[in-house]
C-alpha positions in Angstrom: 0.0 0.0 0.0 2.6 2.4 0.9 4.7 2.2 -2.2 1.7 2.5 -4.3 1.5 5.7 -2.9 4.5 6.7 -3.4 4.1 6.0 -6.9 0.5 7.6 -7.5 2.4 10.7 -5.6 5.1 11.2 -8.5 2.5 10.1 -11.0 0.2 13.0 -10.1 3.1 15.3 -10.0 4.1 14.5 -14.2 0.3 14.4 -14.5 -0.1 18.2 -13.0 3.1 19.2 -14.8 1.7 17.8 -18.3 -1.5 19.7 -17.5 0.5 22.8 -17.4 1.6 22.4 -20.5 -1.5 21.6 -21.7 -3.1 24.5 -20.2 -0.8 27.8 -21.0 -0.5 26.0 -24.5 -4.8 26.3 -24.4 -4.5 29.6 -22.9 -1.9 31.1 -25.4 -4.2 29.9 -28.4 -7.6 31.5 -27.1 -7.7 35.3 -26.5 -10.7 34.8 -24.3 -8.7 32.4 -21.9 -6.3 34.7 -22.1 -8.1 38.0 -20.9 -10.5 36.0 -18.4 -7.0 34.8 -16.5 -5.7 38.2 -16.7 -2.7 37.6 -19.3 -3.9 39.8 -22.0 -1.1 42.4 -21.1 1.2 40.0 -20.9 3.0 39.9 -24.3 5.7 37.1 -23.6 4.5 33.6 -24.2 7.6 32.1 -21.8 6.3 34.1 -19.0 2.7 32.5 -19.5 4.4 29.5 -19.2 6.5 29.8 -16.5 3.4 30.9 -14.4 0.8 27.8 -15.2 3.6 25.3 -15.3 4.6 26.5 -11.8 1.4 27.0 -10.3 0.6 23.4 -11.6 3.6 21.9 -10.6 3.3 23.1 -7.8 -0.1 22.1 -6.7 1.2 18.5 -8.2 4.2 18.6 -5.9 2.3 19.3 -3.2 -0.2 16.1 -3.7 3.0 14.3 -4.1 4.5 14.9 -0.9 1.2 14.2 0.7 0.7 11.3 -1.3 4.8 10.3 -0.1 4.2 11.0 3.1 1.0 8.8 3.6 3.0 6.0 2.1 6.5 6.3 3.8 4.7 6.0 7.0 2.3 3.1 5.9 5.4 1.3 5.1 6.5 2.0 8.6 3.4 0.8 10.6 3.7 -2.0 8.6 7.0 -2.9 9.6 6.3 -2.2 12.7 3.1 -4.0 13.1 5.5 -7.0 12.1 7.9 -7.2 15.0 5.2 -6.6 17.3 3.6 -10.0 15.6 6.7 -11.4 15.6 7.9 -10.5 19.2 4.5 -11.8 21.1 4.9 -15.0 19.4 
């Protein structure tokens, strides 16, 4: 259990980093996204993406950790449900 959440952690954070991608490239090619998120001043298209990649990865890396976290210390309980099996044998 805990290594599968480990996993699903880093997965969501490529996930969230793809959709970041995904999403400044969607925001670049419509004018309306573009005004209703406030960008239509900004004339660079790297800044655009430096700002929804981050925020993305950023929410993604967040989930990870949580996601890491949640399965480092299942793997610990389980280990340490173990020896206590193990020792009242």
């Amino acid at each position: 259990m805990g290594t599968i959440c480990i996993l699903l952690g880093l997965i969501f954070l490529i996930a969230f980093t793809g959709g970041g991608f995904f999403l400044s490239n969607l925001i670049l090619t419509n004018t309306t996204f573009k005004t209703l998120m406030g960008f239509a001043k900004i004339t660079d298209a790297r800044l655009i993406y430096i700002i929804v990649v981050g925020l993305c990865f950023l929410i993604g890396l967040l989930i990870c950790l949580n996601l890491a976290m949640h399965g480092l210390n299942s793997n610990k309980i389980s280990k340490l449900q173990a020896q206590i099996k193990r020792l009242s044998r």
